[in-house]
ChimeraX commands (.cxc) that place a marker at each C-alpha (Angstrom):
marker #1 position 15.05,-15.23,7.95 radius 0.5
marker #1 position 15.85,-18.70,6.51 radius 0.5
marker #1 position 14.15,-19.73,3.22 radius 0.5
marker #1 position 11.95,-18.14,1.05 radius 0.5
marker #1 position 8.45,-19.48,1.44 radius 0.5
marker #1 position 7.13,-20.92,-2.08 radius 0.5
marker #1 position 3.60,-21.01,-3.26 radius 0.5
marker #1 position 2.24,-23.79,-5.31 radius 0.5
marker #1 position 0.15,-22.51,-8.26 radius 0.5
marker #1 position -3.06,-23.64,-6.12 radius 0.5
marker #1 position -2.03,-21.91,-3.22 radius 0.5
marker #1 position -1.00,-18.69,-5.15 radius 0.5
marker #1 position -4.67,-19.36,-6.34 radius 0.5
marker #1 position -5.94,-19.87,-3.05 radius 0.5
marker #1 position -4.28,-16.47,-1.91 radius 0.5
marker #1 position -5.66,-14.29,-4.58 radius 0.5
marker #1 position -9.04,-15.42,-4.14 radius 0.5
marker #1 position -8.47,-15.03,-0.66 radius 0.5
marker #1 position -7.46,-11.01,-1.62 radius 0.5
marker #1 position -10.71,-11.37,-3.71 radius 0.5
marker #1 position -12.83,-11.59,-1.09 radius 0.5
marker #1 position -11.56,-8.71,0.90 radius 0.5
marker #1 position -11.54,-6.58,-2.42 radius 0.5
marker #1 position -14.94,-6.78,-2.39 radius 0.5
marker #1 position -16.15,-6.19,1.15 radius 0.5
marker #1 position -14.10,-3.33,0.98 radius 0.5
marker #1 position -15.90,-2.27,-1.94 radius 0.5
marker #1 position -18.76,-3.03,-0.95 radius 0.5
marker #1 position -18.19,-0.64,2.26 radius 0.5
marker #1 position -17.03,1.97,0.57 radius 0.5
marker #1 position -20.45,2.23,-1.01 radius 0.5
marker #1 position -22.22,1.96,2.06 radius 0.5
marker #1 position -19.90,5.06,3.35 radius 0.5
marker #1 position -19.55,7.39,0.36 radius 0.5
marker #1 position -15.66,6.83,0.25 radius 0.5
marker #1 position -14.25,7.20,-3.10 radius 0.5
marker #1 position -11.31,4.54,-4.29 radius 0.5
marker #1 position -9.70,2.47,-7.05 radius 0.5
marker #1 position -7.99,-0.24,-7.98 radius 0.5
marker #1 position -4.08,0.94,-8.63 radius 0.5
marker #1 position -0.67,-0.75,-9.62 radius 0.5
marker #1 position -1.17,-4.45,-10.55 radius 0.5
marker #1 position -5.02,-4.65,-9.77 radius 0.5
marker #1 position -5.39,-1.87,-12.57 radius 0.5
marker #1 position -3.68,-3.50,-14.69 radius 0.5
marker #1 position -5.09,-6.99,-14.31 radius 0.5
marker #1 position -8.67,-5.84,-14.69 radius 0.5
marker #1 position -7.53,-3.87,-18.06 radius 0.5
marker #1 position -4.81,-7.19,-19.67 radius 0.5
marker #1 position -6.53,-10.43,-17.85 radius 0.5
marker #1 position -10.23,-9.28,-16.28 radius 0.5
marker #1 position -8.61,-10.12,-12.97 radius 0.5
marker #1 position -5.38,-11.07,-11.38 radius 0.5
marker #1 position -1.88,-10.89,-12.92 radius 0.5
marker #1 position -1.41,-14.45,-13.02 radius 0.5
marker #1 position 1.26,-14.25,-11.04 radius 0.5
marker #1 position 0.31,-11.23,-8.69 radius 0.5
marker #1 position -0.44,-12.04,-5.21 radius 0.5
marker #1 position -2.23,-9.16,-3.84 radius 0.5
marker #1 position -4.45,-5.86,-4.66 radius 0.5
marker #1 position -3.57,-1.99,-3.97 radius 0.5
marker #1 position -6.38,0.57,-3.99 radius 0.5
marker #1 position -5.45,4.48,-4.39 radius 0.5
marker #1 position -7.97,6.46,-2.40 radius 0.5
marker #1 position -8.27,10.70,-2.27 radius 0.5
marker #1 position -6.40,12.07,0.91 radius 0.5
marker #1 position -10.17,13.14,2.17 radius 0.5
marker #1 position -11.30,9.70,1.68 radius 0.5
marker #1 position -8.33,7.92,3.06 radius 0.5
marker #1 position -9.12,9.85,6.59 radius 0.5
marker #1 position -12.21,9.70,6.96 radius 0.5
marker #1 position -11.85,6.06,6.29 radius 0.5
marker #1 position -9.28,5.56,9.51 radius 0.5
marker #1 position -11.89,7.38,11.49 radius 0.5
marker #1 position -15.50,5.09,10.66 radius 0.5
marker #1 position -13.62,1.61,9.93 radius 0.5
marker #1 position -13.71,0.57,13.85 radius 0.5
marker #1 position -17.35,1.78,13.98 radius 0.5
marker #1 position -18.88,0.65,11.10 radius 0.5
marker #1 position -16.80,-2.61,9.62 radius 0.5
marker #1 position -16.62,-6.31,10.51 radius 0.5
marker #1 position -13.95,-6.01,12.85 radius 0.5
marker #1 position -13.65,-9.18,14.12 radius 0.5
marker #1 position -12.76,-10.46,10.48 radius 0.5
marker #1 position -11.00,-7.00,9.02 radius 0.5
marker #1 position -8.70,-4.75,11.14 radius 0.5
marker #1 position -7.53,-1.29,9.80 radius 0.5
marker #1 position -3.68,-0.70,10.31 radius 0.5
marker #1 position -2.31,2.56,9.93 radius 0.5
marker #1 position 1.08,3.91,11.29 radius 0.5
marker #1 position 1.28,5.84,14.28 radius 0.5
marker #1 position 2.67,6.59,17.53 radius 0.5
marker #1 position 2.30,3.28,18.95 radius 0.5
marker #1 position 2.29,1.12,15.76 radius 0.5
marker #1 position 4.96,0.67,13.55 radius 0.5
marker #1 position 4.90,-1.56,10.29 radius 0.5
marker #1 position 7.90,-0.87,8.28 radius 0.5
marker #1 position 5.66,0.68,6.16 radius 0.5
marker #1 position 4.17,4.03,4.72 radius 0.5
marker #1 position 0.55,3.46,4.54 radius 0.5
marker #1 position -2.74,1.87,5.66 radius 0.5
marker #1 position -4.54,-1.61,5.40 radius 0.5
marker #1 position -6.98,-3.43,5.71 radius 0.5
marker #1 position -5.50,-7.03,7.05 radius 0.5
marker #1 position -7.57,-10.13,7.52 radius 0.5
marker #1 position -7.46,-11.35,11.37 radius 0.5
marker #1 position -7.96,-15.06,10.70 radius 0.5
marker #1 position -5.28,-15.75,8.07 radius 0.5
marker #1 position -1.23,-15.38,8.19 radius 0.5
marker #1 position 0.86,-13.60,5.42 radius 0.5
marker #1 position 4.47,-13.00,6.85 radius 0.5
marker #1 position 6.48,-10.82,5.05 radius 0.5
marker #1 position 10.16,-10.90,5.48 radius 0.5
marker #1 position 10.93,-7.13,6.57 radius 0.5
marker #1 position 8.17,-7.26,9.02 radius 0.5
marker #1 position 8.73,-10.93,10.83 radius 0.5
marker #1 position 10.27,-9.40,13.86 radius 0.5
marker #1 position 7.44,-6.88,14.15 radius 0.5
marker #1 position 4.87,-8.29,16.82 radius 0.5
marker #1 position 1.80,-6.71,15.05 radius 0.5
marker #1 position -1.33,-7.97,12.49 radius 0.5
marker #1 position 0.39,-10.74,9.80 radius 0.5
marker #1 position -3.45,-11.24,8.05 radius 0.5
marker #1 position -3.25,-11.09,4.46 radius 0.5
marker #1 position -3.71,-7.32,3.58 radius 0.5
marker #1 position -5.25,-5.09,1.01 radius 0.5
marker #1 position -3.02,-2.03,0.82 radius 0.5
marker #1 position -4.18,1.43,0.39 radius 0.5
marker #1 position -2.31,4.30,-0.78 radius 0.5
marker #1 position -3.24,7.87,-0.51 radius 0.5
marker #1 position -3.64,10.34,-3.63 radius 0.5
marker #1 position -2.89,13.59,-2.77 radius 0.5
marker #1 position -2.83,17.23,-4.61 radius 0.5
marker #1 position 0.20,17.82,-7.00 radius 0.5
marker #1 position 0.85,21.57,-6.12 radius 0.5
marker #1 position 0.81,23.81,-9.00 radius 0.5
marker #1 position 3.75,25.80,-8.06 radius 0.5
marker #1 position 6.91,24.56,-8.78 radius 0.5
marker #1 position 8.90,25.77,-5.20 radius 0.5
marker #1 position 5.71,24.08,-3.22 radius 0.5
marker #1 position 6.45,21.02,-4.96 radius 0.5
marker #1 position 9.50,20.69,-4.22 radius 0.5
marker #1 position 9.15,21.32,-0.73 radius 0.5
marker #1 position 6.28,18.59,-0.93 radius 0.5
marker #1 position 9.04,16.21,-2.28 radius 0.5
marker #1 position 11.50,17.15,0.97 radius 0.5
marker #1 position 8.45,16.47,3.51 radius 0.5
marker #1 position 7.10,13.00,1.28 radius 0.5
marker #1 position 11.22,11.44,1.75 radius 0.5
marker #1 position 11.53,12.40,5.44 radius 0.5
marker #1 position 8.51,10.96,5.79 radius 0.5
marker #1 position 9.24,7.67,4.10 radius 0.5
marker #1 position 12.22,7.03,6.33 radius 0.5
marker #1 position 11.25,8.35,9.49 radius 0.5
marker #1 position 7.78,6.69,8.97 radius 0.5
marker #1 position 9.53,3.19,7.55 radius 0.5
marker #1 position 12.04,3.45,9.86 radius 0.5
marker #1 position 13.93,1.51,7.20 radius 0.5
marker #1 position 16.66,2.77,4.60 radius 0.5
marker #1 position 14.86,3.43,1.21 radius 0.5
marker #1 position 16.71,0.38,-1.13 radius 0.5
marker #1 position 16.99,0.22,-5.01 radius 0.5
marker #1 position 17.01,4.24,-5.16 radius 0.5
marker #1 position 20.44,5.17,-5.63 radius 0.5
marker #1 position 23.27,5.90,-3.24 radius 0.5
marker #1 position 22.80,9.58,-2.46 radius 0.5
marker #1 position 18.98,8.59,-1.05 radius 0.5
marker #1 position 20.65,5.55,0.60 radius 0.5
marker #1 position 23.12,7.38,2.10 radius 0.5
marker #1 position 20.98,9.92,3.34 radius 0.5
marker #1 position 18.52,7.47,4.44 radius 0.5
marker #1 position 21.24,6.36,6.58 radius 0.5
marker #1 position 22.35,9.16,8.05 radius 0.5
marker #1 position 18.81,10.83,8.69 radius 0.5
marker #1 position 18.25,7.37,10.93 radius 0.5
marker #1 position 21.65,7.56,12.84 radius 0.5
marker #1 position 21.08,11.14,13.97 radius 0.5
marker #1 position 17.69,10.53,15.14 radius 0.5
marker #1 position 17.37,6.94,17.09 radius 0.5
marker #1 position 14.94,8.05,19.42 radius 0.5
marker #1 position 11.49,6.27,17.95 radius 0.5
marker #1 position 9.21,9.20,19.97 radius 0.5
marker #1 position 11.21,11.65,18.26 radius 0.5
marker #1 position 10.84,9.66,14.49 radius 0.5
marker #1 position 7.10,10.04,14.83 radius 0.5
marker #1 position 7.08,13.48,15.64 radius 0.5
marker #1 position 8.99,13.92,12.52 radius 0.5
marker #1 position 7.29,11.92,10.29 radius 0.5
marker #1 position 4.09,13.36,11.90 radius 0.5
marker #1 position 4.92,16.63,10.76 radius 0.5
marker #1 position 6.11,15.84,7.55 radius 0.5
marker #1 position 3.00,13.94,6.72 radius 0.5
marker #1 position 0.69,16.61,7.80 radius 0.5
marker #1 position 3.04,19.13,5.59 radius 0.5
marker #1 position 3.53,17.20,2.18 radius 0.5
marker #1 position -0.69,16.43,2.15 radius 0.5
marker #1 position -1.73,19.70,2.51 radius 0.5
marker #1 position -2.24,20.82,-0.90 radius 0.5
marker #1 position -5.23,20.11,-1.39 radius 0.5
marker #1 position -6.74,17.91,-4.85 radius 0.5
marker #1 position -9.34,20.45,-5.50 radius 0.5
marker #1 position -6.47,23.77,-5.15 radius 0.5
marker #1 position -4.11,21.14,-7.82 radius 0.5
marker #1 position -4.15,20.25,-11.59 radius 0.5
marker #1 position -2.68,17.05,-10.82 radius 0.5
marker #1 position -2.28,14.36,-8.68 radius 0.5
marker #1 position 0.72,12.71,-7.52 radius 0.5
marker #1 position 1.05,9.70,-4.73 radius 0.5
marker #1 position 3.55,10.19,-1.74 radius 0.5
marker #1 position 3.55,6.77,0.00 radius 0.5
marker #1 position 4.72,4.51,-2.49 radius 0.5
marker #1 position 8.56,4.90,-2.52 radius 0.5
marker #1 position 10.64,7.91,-3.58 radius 0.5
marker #1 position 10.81,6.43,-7.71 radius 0.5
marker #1 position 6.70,7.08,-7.84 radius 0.5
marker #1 position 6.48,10.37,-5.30 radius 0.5
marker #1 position 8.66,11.79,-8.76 radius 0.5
marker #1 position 5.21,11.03,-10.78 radius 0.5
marker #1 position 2.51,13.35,-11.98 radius 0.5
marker #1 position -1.10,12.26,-13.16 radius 0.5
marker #1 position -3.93,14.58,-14.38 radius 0.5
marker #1 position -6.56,15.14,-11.95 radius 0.5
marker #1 position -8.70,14.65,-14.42 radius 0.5
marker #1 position -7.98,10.61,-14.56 radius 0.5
marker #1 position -9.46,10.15,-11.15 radius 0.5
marker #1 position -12.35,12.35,-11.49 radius 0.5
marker #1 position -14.57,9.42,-11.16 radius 0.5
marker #1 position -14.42,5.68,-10.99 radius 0.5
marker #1 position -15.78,3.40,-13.68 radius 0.5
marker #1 position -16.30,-0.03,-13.06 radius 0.5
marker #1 position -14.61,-3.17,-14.91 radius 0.5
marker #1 position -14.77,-7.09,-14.41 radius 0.5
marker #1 position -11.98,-8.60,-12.35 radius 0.5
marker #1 position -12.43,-12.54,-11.55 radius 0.5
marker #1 position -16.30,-11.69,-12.12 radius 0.5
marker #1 position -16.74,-9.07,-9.98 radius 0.5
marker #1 position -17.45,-4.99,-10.75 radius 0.5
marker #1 position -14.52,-3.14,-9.57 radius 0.5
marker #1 position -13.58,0.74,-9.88 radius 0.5
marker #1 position -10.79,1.65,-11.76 radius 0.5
marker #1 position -9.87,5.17,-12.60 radius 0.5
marker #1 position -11.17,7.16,-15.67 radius 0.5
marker #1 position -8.50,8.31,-16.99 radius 0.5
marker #1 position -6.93,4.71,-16.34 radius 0.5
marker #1 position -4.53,4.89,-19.37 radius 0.5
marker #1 position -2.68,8.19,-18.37 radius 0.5
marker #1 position -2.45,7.36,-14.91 radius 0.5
marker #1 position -1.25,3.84,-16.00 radius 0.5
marker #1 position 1.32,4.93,-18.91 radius 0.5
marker #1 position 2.86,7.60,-16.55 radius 0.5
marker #1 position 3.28,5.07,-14.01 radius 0.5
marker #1 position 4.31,2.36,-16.08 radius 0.5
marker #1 position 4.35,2.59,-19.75 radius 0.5
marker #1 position 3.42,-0.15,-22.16 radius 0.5
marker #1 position 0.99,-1.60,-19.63 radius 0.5
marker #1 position -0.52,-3.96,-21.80 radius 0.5
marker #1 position 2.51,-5.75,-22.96 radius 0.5
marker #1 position 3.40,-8.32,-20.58 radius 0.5
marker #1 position 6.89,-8.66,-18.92 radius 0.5
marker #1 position 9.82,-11.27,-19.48 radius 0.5
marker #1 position 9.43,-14.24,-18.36 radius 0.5
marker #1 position 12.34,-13.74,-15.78 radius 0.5
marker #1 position 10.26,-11.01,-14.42 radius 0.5
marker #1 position 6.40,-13.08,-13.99 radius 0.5
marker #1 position 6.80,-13.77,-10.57 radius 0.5
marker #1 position 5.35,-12.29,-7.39 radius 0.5
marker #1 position 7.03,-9.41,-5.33 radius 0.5
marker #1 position 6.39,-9.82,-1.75 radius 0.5
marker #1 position 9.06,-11.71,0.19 radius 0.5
marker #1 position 7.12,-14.13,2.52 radius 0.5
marker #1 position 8.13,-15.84,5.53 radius 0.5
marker #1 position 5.42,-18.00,5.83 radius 0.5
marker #1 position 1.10,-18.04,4.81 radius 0.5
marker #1 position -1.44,-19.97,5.97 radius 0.5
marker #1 position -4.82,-18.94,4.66 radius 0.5
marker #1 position -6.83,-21.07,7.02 radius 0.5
marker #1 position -5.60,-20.15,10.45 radius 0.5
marker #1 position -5.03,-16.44,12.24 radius 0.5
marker #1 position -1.39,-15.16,12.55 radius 0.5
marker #1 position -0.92,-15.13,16.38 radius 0.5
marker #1 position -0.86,-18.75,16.36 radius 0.5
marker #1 position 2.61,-18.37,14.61 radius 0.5
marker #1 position 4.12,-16.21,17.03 radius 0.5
marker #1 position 7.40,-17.22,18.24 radius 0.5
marker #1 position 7.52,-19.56,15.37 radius 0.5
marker #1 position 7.17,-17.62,12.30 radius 0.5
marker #1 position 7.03,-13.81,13.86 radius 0.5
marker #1 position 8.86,-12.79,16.54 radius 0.5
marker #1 position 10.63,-15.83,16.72 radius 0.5
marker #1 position 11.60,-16.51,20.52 radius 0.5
marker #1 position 9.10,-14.83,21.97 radius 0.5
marker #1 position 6.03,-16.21,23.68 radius 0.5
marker #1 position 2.59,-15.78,22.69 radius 0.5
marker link #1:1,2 radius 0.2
marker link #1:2,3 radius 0.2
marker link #1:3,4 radius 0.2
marker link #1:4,5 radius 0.2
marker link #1:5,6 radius 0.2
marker link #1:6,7 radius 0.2
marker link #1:7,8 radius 0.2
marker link #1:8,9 radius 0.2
marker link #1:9,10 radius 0.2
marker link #1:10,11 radius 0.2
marker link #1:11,12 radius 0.2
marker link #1:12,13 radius 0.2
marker link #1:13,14 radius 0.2
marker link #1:14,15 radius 0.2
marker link #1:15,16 radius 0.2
marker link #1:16,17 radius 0.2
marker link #1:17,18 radius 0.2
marker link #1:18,19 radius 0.2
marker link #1:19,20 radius 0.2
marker link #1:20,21 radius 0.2
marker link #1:21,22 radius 0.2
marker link #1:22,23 radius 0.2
marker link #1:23,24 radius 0.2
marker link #1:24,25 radius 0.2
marker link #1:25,26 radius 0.2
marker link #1:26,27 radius 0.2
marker link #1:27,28 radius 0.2
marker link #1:28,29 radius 0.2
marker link #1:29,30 radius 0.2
marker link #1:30,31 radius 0.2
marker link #1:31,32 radius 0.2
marker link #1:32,33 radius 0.2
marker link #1:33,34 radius 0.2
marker link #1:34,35 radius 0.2
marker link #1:35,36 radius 0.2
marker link #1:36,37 radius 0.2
marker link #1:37,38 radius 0.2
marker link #1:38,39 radius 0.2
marker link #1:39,40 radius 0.2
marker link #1:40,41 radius 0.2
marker link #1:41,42 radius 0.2
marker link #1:42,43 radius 0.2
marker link #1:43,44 radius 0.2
marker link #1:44,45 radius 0.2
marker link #1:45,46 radius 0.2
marker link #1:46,47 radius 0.2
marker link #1:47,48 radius 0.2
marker link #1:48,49 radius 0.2
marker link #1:49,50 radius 0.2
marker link #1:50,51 radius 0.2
marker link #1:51,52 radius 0.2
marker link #1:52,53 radius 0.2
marker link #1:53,54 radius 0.2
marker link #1:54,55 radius 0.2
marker link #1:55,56 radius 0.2
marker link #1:56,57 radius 0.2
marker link #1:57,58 radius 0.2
marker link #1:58,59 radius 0.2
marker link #1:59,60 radius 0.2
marker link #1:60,61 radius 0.2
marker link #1:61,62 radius 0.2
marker link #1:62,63 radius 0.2
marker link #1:63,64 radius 0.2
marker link #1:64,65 radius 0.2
marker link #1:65,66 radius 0.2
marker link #1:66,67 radius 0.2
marker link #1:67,68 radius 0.2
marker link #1:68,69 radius 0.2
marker link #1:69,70 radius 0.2
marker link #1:70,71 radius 0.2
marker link #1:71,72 radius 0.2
marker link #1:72,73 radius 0.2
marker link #1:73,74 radius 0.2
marker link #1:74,75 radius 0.2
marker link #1:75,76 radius 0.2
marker link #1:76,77 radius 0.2
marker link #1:77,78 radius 0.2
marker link #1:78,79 radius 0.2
marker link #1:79,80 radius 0.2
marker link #1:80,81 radius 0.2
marker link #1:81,82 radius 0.2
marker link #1:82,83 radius 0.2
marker link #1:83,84 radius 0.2
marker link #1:84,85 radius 0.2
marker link #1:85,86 radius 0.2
marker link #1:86,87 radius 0.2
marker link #1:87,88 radius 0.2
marker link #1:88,89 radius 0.2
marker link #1:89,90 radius 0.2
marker link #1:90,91 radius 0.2
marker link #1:91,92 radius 0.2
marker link #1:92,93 radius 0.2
marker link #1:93,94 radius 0.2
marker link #1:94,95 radius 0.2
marker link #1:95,96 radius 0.2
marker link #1:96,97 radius 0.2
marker link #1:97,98 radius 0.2
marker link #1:98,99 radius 0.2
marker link #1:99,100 radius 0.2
marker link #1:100,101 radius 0.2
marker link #1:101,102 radius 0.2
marker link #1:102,103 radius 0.2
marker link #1:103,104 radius 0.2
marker link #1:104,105 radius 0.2
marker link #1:105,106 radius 0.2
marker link #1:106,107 radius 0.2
marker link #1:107,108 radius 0.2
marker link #1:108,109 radius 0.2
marker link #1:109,110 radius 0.2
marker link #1:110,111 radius 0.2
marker link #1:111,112 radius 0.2
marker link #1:112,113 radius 0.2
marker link #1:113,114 radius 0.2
marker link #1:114,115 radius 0.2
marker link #1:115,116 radius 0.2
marker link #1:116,117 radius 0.2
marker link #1:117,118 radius 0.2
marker link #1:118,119 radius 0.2
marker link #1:119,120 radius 0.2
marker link #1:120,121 radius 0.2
marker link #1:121,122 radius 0.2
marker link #1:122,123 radius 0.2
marker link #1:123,124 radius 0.2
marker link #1:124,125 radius 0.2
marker link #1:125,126 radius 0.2
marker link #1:126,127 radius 0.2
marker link #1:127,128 radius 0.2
marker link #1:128,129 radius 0.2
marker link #1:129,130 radius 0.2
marker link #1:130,131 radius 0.2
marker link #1:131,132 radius 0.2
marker link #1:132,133 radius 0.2
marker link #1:133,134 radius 0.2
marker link #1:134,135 radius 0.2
marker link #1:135,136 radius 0.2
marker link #1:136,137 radius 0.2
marker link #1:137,138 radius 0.2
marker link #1:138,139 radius 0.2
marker link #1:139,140 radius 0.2
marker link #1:140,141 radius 0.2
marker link #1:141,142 radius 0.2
marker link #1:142,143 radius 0.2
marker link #1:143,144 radius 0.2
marker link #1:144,145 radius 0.2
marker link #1:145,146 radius 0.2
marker link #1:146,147 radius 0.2
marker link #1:147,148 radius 0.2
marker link #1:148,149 radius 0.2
marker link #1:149,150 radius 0.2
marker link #1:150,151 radius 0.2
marker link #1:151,152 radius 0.2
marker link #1:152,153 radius 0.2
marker link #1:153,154 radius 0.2
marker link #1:154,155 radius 0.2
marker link #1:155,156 radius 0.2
marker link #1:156,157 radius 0.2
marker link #1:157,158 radius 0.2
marker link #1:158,159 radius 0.2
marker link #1:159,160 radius 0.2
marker link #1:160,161 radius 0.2
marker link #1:161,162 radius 0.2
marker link #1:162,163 radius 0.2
marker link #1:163,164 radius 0.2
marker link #1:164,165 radius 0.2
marker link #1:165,166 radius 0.2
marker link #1:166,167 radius 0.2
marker link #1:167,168 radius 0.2
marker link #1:168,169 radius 0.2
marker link #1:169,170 radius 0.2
marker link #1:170,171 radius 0.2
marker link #1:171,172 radius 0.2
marker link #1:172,173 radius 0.2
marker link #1:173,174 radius 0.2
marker link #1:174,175 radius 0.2
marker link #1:175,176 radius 0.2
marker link #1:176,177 radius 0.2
marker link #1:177,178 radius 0.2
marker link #1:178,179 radius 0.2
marker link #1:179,180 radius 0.2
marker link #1:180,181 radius 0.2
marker link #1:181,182 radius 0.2
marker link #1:182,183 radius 0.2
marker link #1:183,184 radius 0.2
marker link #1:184,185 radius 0.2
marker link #1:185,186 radius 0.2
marker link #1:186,187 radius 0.2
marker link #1:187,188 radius 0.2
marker link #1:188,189 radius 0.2
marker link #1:189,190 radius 0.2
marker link #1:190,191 radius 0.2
marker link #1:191,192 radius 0.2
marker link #1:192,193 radius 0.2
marker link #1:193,194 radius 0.2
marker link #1:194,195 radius 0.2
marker link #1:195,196 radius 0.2
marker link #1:196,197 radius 0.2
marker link #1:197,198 radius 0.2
marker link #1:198,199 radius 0.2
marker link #1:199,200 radius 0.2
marker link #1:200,201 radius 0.2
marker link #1:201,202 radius 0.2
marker link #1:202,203 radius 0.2
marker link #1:203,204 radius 0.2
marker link #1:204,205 radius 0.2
marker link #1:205,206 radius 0.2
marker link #1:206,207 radius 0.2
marker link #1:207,208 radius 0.2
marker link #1:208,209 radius 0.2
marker link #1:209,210 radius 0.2
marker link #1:210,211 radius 0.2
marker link #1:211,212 radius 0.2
marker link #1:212,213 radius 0.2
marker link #1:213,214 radius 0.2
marker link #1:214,215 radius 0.2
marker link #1:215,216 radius 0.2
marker link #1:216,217 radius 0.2
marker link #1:217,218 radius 0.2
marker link #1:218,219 radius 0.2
marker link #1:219,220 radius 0.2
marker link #1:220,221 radius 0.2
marker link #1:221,222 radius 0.2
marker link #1:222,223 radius 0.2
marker link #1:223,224 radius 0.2
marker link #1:224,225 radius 0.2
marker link #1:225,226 radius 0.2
marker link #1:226,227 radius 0.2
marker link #1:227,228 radius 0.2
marker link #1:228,229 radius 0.2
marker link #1:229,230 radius 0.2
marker link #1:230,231 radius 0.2
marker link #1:231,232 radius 0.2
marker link #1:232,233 radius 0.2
marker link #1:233,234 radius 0.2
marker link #1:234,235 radius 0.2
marker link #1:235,236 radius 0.2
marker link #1:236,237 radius 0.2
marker link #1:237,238 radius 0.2
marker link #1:238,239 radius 0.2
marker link #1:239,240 radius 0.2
marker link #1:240,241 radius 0.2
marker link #1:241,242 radius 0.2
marker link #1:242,243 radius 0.2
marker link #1:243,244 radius 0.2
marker link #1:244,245 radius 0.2
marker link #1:245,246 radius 0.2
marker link #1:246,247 radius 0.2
marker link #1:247,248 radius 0.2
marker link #1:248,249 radius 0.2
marker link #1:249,250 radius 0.2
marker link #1:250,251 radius 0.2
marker link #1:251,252 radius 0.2
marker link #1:252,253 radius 0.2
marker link #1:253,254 radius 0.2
marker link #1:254,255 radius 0.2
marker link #1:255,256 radius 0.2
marker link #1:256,257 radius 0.2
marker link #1:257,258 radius 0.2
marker link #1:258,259 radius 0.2
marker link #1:259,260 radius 0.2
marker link #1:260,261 radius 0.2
marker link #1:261,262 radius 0.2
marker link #1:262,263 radius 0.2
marker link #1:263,264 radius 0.2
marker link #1:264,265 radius 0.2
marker link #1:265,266 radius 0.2
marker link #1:266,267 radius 0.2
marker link #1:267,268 radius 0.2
marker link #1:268,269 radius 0.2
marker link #1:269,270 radius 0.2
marker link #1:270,271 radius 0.2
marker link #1:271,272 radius 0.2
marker link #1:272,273 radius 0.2
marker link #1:273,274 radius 0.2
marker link #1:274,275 radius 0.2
marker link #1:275,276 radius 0.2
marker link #1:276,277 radius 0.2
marker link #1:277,278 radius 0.2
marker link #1:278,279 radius 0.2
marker link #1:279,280 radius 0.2
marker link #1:280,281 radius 0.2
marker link #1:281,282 radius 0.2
marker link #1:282,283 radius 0.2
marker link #1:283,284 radius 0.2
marker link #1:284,285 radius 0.2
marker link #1:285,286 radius 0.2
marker link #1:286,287 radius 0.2
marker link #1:287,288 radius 0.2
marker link #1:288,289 radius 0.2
marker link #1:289,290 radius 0.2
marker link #1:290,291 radius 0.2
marker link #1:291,292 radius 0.2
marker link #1:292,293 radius 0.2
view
């Protein structure tokens, strides 16, 4: 996809107050609409270590309760500002490379690598992952871990990477056997519908399904996400989860001591950003390169 797009320390600057700003409309909606959500990942952590962004983060993840996470797909187009905020999600006829929904801004461009040949919303995005019921007994749990990885490849429609060979290979071979795309979403319909069913309230714990096979493996309290409390982050209130510190150790461990230096640098791959201008002036250029707008 040619070379790596870099961003200045102003522009990285420029993009996380950019991420800011949908952060807190989204918060601020959520409110309006009784949904339930909080910050997760490196958002968490920022608000805990540096009262806002990583320094060298570039975006923000929420976790919201499976209950909350629908009923948000079903009010967004009625009740948000959809000319500046669209709500992406998976489905039959849209396919992301990816496992979950967001909220992407319509009048900026973020271009990530995996997804530059996808003709679909580039805006900057605020991810959200889904927090669903850990199931109590141990056979429903691991047939909750079958459903979550057919999911993630049928859903991705990508080979999982960095997760060791057997879930590589399998990846691989899952994909070949199946090439039909109608068929993939059937599958990955079903196995969504069948790894979410245990419901939060029937669990003791929580556990998240959409980020990857290494954190489907992990198991939080559902007591850490019985409510939300609010911290500052860049000078606004944001909700975190109460029981922040389990949920944060589990996930990460030592989440207070910063990395090595080699490792301070932001993860997404980006084939191009422009925080000024809407994405579908790049198609052909940037996205979907050869083809028209």
């Amino acid at each position: 996809m040619g070379k790596k797009y870099e961003f200045s320390k102003e522009k990285l600057r420029q993009l996380q107050l950019k991420s800011l700003e949908m952060a807190v409309y989204f918060r601020d909606f959520c409110k309006e609409n009784n949904l339930k959500f909080f910050l997760c990942g490196g958002g968490c952590i920022g608000a805990l270590r540096h009262k806002g962004f990583i320094p060298w983060d570039d975006d923000i993840d929420v976790f919201m309760p499976r209950d909350d996470y629908e009923k948000l797909g079903e009010i967004w187009a009625k009740n948000a500002d959809t000319d500046q905020f669209s709500y992406c999600r998976p489905d039959e006829k849209h396919h992301y490379k990816s496992l979950f929904a967001t909220i992407n801004d319509n009048n900026t461009t973020f271009i990530k690598t995996h997804q530059a040949d996808l003709d679909i919303n580039h805006g900057i995005v605020l991810d959200i992952l889904p927090l669903d019921g850990y199931p109590n007994s141990s056979v429903a749990r691991v047939c909750q871990l079958f459903w979550a990885l057919t999911y993630s490849i049928f859903c991705a429609q990508m080979v999982p990477t960095n997760h060791g060979v057997m879930v590589n290979l399998l990846g691989r071979l899952a994909l070949k056997c199946v090439p039909s795309k109608k068929v993939r979403y059937k599958i990955w319909s079903f196995a969504e519908k069948q790894m979410s069913k245990y419901k939060i309230s029937n669990c003791d714990n929580i556990t998240e399904l959409c980020s990857g096979p290494h954190y489907m493996m992990k198991k939080y309290p559902k007591s850490a996400f019985k409510k939300a409390i609010y911290v500052d982050f860049e000078g606004e209130l944001m909700p975190i989860p109460n029981g922040y510190d389990d949920y944060l150790r589990t996930a990460f461990g030592d989440y207070m001591k910063l990395p090595p230096k080699q490792e301070q640098v932001a993860h997404h791959d980006v084939v191009f950003c422009d925080l000024s201008n809407g994405y579908e002036k790049y198609k052909g250029i940037y996205y979907c390169r050869g083809e028209k707008k």
